[in-house]
N, C-alpha and C positions, 0 to 999 in steps of 0.2 A: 941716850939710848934710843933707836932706832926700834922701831916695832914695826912688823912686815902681814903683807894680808889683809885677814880681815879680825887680826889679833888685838885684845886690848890687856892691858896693864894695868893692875885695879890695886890697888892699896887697902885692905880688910883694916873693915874697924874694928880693932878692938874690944872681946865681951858684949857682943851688941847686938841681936838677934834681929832680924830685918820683922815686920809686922806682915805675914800672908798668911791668908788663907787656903789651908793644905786637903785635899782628899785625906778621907781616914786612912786608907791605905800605905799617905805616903811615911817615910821614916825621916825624910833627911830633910833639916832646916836650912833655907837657904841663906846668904849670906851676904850684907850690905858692904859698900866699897866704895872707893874715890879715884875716876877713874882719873891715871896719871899721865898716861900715851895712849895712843892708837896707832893702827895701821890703817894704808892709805886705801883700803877695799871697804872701811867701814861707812858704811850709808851717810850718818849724821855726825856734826862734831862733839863728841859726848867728853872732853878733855874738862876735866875740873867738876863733874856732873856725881853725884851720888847714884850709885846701881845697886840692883837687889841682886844675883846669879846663885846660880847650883854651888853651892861649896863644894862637892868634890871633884870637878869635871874639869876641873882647872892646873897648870901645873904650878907649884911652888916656886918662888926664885927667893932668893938675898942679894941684896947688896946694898951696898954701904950701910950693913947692920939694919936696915928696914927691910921688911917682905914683903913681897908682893904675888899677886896670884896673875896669870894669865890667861885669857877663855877667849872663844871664839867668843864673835859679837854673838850668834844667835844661843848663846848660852845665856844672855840679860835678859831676863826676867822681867824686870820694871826698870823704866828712868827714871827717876825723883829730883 
């Protein structure tokens, strides 16, 4: 699968709440992942690396029966 830009391919863990510290204000927990692909605009090679990102900024995909999330790089939050 080909990923274009500066798009990454993130594989969500499963049940598993990434560890940041949020403004009171904010509501939405972000969401840790393993990134699977990148596109060729992304700065660094982040391919096999765990990410923390916005859970909902991303859009959903399936295939081959696993899901995976898609986000701009400046949607990463932390590299781990």
């Amino acid at each position: 699968m080909k990923i274009l830009h500066d798009l990454i391919l993130i594989q969500p863990k499963e049940d598993k709440k990434a560890i940041l510290i949020l403004p009171k204000d904010s509501t939405e927990m972000p969401q840790e992942g393993t990134v699977i692909n990148q596109g060729p605009e992304v700065p660094e090679n982040l391919k096999g690396k765990t990410v923390v990102f916005r859970k909902w900024l991303g859009d959903l995909m399936n295939y081959e029966e696993k899901e995976y999330v898609i986000v701009k790089y400046e949607d990463i939050l932390i590299i781990i």
